[in-house]
C-alpha positions in Angstrom: 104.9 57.2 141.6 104.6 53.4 142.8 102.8 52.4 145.7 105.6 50.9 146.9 107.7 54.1 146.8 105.0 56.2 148.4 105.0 54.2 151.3 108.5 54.4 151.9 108.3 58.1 151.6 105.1 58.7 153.9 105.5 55.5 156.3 108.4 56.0 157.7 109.0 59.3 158.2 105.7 59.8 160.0 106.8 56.9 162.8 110.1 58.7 163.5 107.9 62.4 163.8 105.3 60.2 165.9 108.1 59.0 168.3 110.2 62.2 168.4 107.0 63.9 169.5 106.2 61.1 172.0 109.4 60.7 173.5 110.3 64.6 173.9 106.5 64.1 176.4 107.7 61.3 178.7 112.0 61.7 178.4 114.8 60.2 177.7 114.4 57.1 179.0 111.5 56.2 177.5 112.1 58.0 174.0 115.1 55.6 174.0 112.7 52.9 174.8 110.5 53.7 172.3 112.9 54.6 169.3 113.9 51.3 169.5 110.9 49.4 168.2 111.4 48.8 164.6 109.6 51.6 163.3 112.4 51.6 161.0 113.5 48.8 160.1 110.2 46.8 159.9 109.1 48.7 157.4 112.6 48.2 155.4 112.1 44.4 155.8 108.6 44.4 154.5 109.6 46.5 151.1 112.7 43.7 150.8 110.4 41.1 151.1 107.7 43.1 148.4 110.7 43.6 146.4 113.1 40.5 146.8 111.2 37.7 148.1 110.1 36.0 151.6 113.7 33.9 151.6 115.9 36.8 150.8 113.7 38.9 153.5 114.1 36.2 155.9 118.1 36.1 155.9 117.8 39.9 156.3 115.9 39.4 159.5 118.4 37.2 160.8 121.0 39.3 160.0 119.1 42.6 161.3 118.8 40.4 164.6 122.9 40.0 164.6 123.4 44.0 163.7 121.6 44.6 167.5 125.0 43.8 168.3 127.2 46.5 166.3 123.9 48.8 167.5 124.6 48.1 171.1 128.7 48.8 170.3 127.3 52.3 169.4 125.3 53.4 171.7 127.7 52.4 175.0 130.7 54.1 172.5 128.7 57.4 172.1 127.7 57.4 175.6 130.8 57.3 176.6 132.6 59.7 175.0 129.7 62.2 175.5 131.1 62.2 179.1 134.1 64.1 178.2 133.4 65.2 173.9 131.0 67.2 172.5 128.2 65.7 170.6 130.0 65.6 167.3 132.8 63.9 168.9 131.0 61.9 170.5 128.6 60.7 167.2 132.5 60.0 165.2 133.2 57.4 167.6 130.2 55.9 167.8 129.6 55.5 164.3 133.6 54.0 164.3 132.8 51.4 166.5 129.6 50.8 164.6 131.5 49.9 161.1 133.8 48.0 163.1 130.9 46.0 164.6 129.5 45.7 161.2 132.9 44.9 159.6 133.1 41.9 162.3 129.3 40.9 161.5 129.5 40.2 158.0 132.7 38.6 158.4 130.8 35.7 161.3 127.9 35.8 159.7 125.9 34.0 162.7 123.4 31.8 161.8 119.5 32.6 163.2 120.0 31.3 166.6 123.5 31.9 167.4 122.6 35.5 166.5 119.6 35.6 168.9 122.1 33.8 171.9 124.3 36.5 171.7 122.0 39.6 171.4 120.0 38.6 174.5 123.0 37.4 176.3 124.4 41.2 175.5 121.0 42.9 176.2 121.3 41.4 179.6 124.7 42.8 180.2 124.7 45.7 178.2 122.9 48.9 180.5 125.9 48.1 183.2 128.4 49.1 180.2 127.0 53.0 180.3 128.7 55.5 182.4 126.3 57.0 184.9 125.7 60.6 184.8 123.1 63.4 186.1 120.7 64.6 184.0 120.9 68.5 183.9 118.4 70.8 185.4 118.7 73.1 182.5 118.2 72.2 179.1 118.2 74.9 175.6 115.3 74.8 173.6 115.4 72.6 171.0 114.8 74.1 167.3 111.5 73.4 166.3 112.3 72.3 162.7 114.6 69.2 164.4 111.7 66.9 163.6 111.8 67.4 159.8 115.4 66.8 159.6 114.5 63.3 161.4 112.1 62.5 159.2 114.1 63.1 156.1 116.9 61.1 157.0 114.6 58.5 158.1 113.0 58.4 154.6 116.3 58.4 152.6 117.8 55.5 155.1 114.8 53.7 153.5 115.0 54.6 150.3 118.9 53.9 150.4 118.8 50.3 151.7 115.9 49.0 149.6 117.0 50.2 146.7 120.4 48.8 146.8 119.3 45.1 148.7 119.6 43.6 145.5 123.3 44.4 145.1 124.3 44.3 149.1 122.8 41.0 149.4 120.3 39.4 152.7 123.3 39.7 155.0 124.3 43.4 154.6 121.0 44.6 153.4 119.7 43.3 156.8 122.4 44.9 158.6 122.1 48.3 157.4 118.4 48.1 158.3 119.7 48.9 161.4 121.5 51.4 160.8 121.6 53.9 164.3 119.6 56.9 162.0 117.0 57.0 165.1 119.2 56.6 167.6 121.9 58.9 165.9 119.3 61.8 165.1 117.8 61.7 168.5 121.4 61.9 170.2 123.0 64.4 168.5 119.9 67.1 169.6 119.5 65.5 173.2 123.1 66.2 173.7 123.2 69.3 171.9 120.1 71.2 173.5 119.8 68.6 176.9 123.3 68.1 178.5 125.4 64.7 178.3 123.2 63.0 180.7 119.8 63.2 179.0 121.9 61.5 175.8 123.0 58.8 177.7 120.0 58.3 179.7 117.8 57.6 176.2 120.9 55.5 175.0 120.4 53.5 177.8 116.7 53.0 177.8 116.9 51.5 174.2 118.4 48.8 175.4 115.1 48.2 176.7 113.1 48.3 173.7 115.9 46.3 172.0 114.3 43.1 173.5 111.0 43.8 171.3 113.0 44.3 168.3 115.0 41.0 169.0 111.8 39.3 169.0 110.5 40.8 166.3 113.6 39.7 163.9 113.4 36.1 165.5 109.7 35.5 165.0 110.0 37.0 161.3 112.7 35.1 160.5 111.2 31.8 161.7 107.5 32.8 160.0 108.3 34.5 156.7 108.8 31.6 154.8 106.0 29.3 156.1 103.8 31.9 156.4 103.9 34.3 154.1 104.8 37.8 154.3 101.4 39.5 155.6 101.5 37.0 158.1 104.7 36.8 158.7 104.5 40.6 159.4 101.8 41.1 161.4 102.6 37.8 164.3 106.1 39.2 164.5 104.5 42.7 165.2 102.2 40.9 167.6 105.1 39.5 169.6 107.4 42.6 169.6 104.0 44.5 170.7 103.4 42.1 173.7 107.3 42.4 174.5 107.2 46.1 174.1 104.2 46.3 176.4 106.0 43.8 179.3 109.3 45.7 178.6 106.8 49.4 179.5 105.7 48.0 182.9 109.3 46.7 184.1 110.3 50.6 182.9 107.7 52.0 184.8 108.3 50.6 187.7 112.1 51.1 187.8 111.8 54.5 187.8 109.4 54.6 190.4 111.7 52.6 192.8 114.5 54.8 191.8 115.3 57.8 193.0 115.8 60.8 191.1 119.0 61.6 189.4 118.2 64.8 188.3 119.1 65.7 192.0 122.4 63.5 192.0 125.6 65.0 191.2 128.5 63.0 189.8 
């Protein structure tokens, strides 16, 4: 077994089980914050630029950046058909919108900073698009072998994309590498054992964490060429870090100033 193929069987998989565990401490809203760093597709970037060079991983990045978009479409979909569908229901028509968005992206192809207008311009917009509902008071317990399933689809996302760059090209290999599996995963089993609610609460908290991995395309995108990929890598890490930190505080203290919804009924 490569090296290469080692990490992506050990790397990534381990950050999903790390955040899963994380997030199901603190909540929805800050497991949706946190799923959202690239803890997936960083590490699918940094194999495509191993495997297929720093230009060809740069146009990936650009067009990861743009696929924010179709991820956004997704997660406002989902939530809002979890207000009235079950979780599978509700995971069909998110993914629908998703292809659609995707469909639409390879079709404008934006270029590098036409892409990063509109994501932030949407990022801004985007948590008044979710419906608003209370989280329940009582929740199932959640299967305790959930994390492995995570982990496994998180590994063969990785193995799946890289493998096949070559053939899908910068523009949909960098699309795919953000492909919802995080968001999916951790959806489908807070909607299943936690009520509506706590789903659309952590779909609306990585919209928050979406700014760090905005950054984190942009600054790769700019640096991998110039800079070289370990470079490259570890200033747009830096950034989406510092981003992810700022984005923690401003989370913090909105749901201090907020008041409990738990308690609110809708």
């Amino acid at each position: 077994m490569s090296v290469v193929l080692g990490l992506k069987l050990a790397l990534v998989p381990s950050l999903i089980g790390g955040v899963t565990l994380v997030g199901r401490r603190w909540g929805p809203s800050v497991a949706g914050w946190l799923s959202a760093f690239p803890v997936v597709s960083a590490p699918i970037l940094f194999f495509i630029a191993l495997e297929q060079g720093s230009s060809f991983a740069a146009n990936a990045a650009a067009a990861t950046l743009s696929a924010v978009l179709a991820i956004l479409v997704f997660g406002i979909s989902c939530a809002w058909a979890a207000t009235r569908f079950s979780w599978g229901i509700s995971l069909v028509a998110g993914f629908a919108t998703y292809l659609v968005a995707v469909i639409c992206l390879s079709l404008w192809a934006p270029t590098l900073f036409v892409a990063a207008a509109a994501v932030f311009s949407a990022l801004l917009v985007a948590p008044m698009l979710f419906p608003v509902l209370a989280i329940s008071a009582t929740t199932s317990s959640a299967r305790a072998n959930d994390i492995y399933l995570r982990m496994v689809a998180g590994a063969v996302l990785v193995l799946l994309v890289t493998h096949f760059s070559s053939r899908l090209g910068p523009q949909l290999s960098g699309v795919f590498a953000m492909f919802p599996i995080m968001s999916s995963v951790l959806v489908v089993f807070s909607h299943r054992h936690s009520g509506a609610g706590f789903a659309v609460s952590l779909l609306r908290g990585m919209v928050l964490g979406y700014y760090a991995f905005g950054i984190f395309c942009l600054v790769l995108s700019l640096a991998l060429p110039p800079l070289g990929i370990a470079l490259a890598f570890v200033a747009s890490l830096a950034c989406a870090v510092l981003i992810q930190a700022a984005s923690r505080i401003y989370l913090r203290r909105t749901q201090q100033g907020a008041p409990s919804r738990q308690s609110t009924a809708r």
